[in-house]
Legacy VTK file of the C-alpha trace (Angstrom):
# vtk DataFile Version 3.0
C-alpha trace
ASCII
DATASET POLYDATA
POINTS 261 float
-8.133 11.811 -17.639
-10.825 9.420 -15.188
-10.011 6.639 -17.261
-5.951 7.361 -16.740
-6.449 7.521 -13.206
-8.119 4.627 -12.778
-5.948 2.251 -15.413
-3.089 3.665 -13.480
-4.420 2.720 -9.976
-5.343 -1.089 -11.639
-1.740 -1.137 -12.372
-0.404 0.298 -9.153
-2.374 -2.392 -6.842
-2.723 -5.411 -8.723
0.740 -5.655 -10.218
1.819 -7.293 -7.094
-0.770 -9.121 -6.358
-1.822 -12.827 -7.612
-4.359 -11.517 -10.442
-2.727 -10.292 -14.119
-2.576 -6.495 -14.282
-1.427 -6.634 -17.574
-4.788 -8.670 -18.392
-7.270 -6.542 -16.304
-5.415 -2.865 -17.539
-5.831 -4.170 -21.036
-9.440 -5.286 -21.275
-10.342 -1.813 -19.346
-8.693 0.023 -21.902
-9.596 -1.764 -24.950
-13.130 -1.218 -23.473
-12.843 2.268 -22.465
-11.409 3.737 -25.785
-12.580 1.147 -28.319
-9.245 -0.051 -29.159
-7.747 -3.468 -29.980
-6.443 -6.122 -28.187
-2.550 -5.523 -29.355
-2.604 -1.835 -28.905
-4.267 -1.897 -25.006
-1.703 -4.655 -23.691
0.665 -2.086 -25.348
-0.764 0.289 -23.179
-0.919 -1.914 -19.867
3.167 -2.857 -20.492
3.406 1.443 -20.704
2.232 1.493 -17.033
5.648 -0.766 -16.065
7.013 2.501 -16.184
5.225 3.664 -13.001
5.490 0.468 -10.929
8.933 0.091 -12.132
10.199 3.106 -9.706
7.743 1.897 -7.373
9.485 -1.249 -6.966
12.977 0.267 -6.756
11.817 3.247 -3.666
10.387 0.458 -1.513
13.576 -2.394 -1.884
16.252 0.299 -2.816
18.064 -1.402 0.093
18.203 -4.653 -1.197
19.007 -3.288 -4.460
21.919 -1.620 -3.090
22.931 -4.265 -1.767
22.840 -6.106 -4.860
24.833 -3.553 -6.337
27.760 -3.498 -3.860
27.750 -7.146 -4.245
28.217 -7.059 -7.517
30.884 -4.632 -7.329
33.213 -6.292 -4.733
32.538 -9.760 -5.361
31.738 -9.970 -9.213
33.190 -13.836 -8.631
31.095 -14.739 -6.099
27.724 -13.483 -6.526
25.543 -13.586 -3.380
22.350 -15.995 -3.800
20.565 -13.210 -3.711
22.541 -11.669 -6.766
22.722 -15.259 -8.403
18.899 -15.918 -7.643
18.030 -12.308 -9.861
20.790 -12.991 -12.448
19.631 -16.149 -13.572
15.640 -16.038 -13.070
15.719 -12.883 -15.381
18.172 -14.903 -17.761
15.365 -17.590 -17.786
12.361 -15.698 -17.837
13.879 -14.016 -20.805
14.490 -16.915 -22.898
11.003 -18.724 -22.221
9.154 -14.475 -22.478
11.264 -13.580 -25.979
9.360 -16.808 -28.541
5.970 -15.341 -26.939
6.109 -11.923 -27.071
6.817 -12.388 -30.756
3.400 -14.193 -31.726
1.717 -11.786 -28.501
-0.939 -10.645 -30.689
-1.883 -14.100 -31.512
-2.151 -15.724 -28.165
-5.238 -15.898 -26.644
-6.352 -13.838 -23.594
-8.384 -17.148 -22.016
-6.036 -19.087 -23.132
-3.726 -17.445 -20.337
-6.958 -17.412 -17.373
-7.757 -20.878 -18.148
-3.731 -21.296 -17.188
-4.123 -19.267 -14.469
-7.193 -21.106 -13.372
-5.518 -24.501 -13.250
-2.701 -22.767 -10.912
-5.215 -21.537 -8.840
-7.484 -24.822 -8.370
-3.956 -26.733 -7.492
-3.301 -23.740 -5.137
-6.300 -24.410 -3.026
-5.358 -27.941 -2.770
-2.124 -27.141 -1.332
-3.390 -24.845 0.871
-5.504 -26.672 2.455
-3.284 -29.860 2.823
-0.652 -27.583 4.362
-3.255 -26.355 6.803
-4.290 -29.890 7.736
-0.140 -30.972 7.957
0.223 -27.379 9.421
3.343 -27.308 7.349
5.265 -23.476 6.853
7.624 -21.332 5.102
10.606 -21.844 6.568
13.487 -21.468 3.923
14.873 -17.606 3.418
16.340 -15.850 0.106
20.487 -17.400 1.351
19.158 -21.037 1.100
17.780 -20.250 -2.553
18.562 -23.431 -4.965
19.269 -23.500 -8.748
15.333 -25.513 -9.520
13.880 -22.932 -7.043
15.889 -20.223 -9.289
14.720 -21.878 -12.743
11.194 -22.572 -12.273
10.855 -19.154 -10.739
12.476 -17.313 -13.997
9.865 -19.735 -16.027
7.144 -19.039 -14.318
7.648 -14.898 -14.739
8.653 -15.890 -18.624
5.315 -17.284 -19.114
3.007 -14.621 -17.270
3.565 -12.543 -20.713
0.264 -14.462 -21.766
-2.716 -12.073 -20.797
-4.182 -13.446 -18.374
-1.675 -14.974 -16.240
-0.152 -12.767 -13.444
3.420 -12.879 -12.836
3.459 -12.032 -9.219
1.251 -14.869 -8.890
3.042 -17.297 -10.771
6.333 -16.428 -9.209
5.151 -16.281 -6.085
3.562 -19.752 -5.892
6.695 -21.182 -7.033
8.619 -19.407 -3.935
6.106 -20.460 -1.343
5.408 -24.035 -2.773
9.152 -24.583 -2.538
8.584 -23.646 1.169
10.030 -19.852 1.428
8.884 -17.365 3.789
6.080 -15.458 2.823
8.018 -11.944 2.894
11.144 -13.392 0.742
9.096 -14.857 -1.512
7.358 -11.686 -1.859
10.753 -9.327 -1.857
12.004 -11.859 -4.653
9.179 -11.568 -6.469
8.926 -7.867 -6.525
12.816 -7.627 -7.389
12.268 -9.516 -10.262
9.254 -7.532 -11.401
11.833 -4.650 -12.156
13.953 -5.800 -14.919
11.071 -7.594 -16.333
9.318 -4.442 -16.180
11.834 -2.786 -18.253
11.987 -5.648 -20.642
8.483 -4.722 -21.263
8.742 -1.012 -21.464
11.904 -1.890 -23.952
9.151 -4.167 -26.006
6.684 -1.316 -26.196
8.699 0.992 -27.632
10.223 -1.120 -30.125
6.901 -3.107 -31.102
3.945 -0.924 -30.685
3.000 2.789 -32.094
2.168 3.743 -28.572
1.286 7.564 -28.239
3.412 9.111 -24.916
0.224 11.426 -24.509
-0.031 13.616 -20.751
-2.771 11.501 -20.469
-0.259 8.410 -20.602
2.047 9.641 -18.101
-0.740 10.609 -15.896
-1.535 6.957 -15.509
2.246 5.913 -15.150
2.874 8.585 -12.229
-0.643 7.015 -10.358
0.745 3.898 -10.727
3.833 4.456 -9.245
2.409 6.327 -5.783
-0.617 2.982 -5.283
2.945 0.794 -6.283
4.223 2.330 -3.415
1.400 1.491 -1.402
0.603 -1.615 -2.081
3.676 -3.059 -1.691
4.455 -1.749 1.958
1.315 -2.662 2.692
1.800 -6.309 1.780
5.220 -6.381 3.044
3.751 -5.310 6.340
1.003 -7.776 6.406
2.938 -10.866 4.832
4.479 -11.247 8.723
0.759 -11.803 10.067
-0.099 -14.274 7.630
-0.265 -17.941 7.506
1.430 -19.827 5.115
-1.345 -22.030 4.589
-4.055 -19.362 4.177
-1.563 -17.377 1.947
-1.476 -19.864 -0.403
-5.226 -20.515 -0.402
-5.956 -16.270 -0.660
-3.123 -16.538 -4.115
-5.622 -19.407 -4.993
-8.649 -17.735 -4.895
-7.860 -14.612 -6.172
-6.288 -16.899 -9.151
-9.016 -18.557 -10.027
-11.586 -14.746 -9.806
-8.722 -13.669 -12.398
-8.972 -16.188 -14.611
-13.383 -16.549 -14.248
-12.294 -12.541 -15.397
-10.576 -13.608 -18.454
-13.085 -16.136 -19.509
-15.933 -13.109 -19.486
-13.974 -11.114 -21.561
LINES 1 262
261 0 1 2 3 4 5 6 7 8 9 10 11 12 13 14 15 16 17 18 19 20 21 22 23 24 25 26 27 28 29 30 31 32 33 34 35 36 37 38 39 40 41 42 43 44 45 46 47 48 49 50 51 52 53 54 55 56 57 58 59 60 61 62 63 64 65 66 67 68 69 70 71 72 73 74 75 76 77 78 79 80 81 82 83 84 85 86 87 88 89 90 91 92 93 94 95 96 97 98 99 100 101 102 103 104 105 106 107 108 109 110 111 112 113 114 115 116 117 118 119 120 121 122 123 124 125 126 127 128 129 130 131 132 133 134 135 136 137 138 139 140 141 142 143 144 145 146 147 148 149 150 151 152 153 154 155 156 157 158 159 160 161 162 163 164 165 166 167 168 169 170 171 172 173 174 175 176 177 178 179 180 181 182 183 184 185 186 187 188 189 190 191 192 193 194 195 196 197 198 199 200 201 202 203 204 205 206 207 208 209 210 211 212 213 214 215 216 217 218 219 220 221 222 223 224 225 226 227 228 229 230 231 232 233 234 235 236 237 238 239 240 241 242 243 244 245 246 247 248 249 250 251 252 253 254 255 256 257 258 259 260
């Protein structure tokens, strides 16, 4: 029961932040319970299912909104619509060829990936500090390559090791979006790849639904809830520059993680 509590809390805070949950949740577990690799990231794609809701309490407005705009104007999708259609479309066709040959692809593999990202993430930071450059596009002035290389950045963060907040999110704020919209696009997105994953789970891997299982989902959907208010809330205080140095750093400790394990 400790060990669900605390794989479900993993999953509940760093799900939205720049370091792989999946690849954290699933070395804890495999080294908790003795189990192997396949079987724990089974078990860290499980926990979708509690950041999933999470996800949907905090934006249900803007998924609302999503809905009644795909209602009235089916035709003429909002960019907001458009930007979730198509980066999900995208992420799905670069995610599908990997999660097939998952159990083959190596976890440092993914954190020496995510180390690279990180190391050019510094360097941007800190020339955008010196330029004293910022965000200044929102979610309505969204273009098609912002769009693409977003939905391929989320495909690829199935590797362990790579986190898909983080890759998605220094897309959005290299391409010069606002902190918080790259952030509310990013968590958006998490949901129906969350659900791809949950799908993947049950199909693919002999996952037991134990109480102990659900225990863990249910944490990680009240520190979801959390976390991401409490980012939203702090994303307006931040600067751009230092933003994208902090997703560097915190990179680049995820991926000196993966190399350990």
């Amino acid at each position: 029961m400790i060990e669900a509590i605390v794989l479900g809390s993993l999953q509940g805070m760093l799900e939205w932040l720049p370091v792989s949950s999946e690849g954290v949740v699933a070395a804890v577990y495999a080294f908790s319970f003795d189990k192997p690799l396949d079987e724990a990231i089974g078990f860290a794609l499980w926990l979708h299912a509690g950041t999933v809701p999470a996800a949907v309490v905090v934006l249900r407005r803007d998924i609302l909104m999503l809905i009644r705009d795909l209602v009235s104007y089916p035709r003429k999708p909002s960019p907001l619509l458009r930007f979730c259609f198509l980066a999900t479309l995208v992420s799905a066709i670069v995610a599908a060829p990997l999660l097939l040959t998952l159990g083959s692809i190596s976890t440092i593999t993914g954190a020496a990936v995510m180390g690279v990202v990180g190391t050019f993430m510094l360097i941007t930071g800190y020339l955008q500090i010196r330029s004293k450059p910022t965000g200044y596009r929102n979610i309505d002035q969204i273009k098609t390559p912002d769009i693409v290389a977003t939905g391929v950045a989320q495909g690829l963060a199935v590797i362990p090791g790579l986190s898909r907040s983080g890759m998605t999110v220094v897309v959005l704020v290299t391409r010069r979006l606002r902190i918080k919209d790259a952030l509310v696009l990013s968590f958006l997105l998490s949901i129906p790849a969350s659900i791809g994953s949950a799908l993947f789970v049950g199909i693919n891997h002999n996952l037991i639904i134990n109480l102990e299982a659900i225990i863990a989902a249910l944490v990680a959907f009240i520190v979801g809830i959390i976390t991401i208010r409490g980012l939203l809330a702090l994303s307006s205080t931040i600067k751009f520059g230092w933003f994208v140095i902090t997703v560097g750093v915190a990179m680049i400790i995820g991926a000196l993680w993966g190399e350990l394990l």
